[in-house]
DOTORVO-356596 format. One line per 5 residues: number of its first residue (from 1); their letters; for each residue x, y, z of C-alpha. Coordinates in nm, 4 decimals. Example, Ala and Ser with C-alpha at 12.3 -4.5 7.8 and 13.67 -1.06 7.14 Angstrom:
BEGIN
1> as> 1.2300,-0.4500,0.7800 ~ 1.3670,-0.1060,0.7140
//
This chain:
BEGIN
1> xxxxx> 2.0384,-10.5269,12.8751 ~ 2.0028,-10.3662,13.2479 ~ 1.6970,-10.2092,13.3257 ~ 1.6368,-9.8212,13.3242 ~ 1.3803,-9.6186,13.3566
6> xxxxx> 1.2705,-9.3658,13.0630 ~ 1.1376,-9.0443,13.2153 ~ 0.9532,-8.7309,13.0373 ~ 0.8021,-8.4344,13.1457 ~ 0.5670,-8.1630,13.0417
11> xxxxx> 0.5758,-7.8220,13.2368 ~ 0.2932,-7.5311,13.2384 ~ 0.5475,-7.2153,13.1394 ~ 0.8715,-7.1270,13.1139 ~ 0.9632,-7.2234,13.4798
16> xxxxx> 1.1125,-7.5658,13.4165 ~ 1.0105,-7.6551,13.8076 ~ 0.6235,-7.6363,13.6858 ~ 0.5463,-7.9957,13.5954 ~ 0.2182,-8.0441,13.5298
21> xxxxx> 0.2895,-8.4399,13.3701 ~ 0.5254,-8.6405,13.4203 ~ 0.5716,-9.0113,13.2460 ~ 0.8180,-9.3157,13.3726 ~ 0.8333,-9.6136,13.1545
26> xxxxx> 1.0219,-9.9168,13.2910 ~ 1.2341,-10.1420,13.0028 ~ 1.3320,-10.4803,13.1134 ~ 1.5492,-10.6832,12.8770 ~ 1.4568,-10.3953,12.5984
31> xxxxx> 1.0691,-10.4029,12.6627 ~ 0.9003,-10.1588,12.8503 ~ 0.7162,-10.3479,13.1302 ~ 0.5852,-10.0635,13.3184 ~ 0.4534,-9.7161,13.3204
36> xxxxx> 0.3613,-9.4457,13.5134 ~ 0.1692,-9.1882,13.3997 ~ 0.0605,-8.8526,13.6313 ~ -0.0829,-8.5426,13.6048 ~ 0.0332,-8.2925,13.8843
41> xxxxx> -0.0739,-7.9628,13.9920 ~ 0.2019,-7.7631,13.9237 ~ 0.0789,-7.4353,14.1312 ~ 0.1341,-7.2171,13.8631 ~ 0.0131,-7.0590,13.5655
46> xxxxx> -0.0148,-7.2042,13.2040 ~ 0.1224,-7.0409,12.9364 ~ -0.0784,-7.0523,12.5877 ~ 0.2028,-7.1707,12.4062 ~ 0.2908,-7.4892,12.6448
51> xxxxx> -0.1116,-7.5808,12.6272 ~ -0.0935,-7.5419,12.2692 ~ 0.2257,-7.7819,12.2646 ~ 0.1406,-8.0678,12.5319 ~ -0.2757,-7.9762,12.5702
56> xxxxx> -0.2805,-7.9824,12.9371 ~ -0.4292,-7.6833,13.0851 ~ -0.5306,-7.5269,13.4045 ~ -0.8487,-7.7096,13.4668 ~ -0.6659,-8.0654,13.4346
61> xxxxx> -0.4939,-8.0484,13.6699 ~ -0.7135,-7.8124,13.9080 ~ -0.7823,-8.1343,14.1165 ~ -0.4305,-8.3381,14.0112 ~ -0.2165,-8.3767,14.2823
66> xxxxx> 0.1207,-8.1727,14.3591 ~ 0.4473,-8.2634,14.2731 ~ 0.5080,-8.2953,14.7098 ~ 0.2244,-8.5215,14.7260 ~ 0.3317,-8.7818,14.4678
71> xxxxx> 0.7014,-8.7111,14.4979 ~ 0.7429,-9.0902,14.6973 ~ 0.6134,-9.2488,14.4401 ~ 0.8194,-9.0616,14.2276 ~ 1.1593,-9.1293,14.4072
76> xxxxx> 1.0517,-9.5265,14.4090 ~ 1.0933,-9.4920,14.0269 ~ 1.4198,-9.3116,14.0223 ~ 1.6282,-9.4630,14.2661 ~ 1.5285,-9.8214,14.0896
81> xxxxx> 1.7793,-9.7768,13.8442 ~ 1.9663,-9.5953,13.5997 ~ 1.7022,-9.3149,13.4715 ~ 1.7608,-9.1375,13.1252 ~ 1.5583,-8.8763,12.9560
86> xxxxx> 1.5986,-8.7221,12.6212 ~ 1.8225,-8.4248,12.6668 ~ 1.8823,-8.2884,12.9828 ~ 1.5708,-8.0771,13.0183 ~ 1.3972,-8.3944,13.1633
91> xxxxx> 1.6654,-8.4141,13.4799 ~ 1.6627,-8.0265,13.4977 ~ 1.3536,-8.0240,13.5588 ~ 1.2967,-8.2707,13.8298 ~ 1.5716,-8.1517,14.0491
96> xxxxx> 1.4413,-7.8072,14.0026 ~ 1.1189,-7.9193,14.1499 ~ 1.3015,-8.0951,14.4354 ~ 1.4334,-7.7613,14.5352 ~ 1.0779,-7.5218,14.5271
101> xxxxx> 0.8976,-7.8292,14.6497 ~ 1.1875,-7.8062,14.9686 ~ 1.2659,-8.1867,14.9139 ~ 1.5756,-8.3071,15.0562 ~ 1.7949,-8.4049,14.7530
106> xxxxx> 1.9113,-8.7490,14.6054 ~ 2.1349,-8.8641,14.3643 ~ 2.0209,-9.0840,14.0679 ~ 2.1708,-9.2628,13.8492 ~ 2.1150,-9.0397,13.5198
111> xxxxx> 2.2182,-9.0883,13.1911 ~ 2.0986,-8.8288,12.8488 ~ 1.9979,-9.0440,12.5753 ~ 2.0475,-8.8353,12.3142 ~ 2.4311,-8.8493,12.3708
116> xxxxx> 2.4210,-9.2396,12.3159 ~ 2.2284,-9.1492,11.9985 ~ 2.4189,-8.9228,11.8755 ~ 2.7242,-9.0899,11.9121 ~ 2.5921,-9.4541,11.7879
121> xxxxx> 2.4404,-9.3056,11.4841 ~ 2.7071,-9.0438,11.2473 ~ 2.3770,-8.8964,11.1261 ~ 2.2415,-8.7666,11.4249 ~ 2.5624,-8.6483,11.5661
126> xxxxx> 2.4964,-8.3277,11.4840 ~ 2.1298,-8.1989,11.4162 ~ 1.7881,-8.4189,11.3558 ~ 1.8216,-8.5970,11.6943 ~ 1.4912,-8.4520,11.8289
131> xxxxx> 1.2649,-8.7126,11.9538 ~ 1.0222,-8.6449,11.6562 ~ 1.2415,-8.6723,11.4375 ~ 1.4077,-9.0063,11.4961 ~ 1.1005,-9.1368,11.5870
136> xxxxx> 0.9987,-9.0896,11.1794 ~ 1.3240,-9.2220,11.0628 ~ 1.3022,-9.5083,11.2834 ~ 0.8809,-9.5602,11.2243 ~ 0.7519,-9.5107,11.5293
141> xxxxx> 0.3931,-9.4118,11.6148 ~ 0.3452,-9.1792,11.8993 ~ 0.1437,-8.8903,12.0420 ~ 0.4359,-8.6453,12.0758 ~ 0.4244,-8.4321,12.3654
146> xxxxx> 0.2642,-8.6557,12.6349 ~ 0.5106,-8.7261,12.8902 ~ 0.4616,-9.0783,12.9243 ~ 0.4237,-9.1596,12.5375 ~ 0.7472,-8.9110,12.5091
151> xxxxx> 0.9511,-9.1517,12.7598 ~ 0.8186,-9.4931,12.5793 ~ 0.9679,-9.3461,12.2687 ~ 1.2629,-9.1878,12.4207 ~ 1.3286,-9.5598,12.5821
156> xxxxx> 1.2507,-9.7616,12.2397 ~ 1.4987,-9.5291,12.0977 ~ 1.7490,-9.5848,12.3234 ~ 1.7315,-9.9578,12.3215 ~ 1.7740,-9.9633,11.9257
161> xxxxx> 2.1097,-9.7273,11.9561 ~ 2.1900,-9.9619,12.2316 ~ 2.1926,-10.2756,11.9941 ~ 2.3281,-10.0649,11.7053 ~ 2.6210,-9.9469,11.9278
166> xxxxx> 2.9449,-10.0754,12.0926 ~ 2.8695,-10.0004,12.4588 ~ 2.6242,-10.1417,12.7273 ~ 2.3779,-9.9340,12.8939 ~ 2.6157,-9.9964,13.2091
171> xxxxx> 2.9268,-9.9411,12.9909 ~ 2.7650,-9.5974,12.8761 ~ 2.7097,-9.5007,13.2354 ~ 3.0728,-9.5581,13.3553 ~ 3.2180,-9.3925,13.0265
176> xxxxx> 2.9614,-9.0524,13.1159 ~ 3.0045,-9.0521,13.4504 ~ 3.4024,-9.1171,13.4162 ~ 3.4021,-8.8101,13.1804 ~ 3.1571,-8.5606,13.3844
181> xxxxx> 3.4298,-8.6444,13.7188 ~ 3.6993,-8.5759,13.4845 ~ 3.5992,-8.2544,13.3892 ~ 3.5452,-8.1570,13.7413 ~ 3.8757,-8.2671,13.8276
186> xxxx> 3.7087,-8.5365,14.1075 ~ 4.0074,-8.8092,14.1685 ~ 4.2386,-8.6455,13.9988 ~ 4.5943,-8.5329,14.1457
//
């Protein structure tokens, strides 16, 4: 199995752009290897309802630094392989703070795990494929809402669907980004 990167965030309000954590976990071979863990300043206000999901709040992160400050280390994570998140809310979010942050753009290699889920595993084609709720089926411990924790999961996840299923990781990858061109109409005649 290839390496990826699992990736989570957690974001202050409604504005998917304000990140205020942000989790990588490296899996090697399955495993996770490697994490990385940050809280960021996300230069904006906190909603009660986020703080009440995720428990970061304004004085956390008063002296975290901003997404612009750690984005290097950031990018060293996501251009080192194929990245996936758990829905698309994950990538959303991290290009959207490319933009307000006025970084110049890049294209990773991004893949939604949910989609392998739900397609290895009839059950969750449908509904229960939240990342709480496989990780009860599937009996794994975790502090839900912490972005790195979130990712470890996310990635653990993965890696069983990946076993379960038909497809590499790198097989996935072709088949989703064969399909995304395809409905764009790139290469075609």
């Amino acid at each position: 199995m290839p390496c990826f990167i699992s990736i989570d965030v957690e974001t202050a309000n409604n504005d998917i752009s304000s990140i205020c954590q942000i989790g990588m976990v490296r899996f090697e071979n399955g495993v996770a290897v490697e994490s990385y863990d940050r809280l960021i300043n996300p230069q904006s206000f906190f909603l009660g309802m986020n703080t009440s999901i995720h428990g970061i709040d304004a004085e956390m992160v008063r002296s975290a630094p901003k997404f612009f400050e750690i984005f290097d280390e950031i990018d060293a994570w996501l251009s080192s392989g194929i990245v996936t998140s758990h829905s698309y809310f994950d990538r959303s979010a991290i290009y959207r703070a490319i933009i307000e942050n006025l970084i110049p753009q890049k294209a990773y290699s991004w893949l939604d795990a949910t989609t392998i889920i739900r397609r290895t595993w009839p059950k969750y084609s449908k509904r229960g494929y939240g990342l709480g709720n496989l990780a009860r089926d599937f009996e794994i411990e975790f502090k839900h809402h912490d972005a790195c924790e979130d990712a470890r999961v996310s990635g653990e996840l993965l890696c069983k669907a990946l076993a379960d299923g038909e497809y590499t990781l790198t097989q996935w990858h072709e088949i989703l980004t064969h399909r995304k061109k395809a409905k764009r109409g790139v290469g075609s005649v």
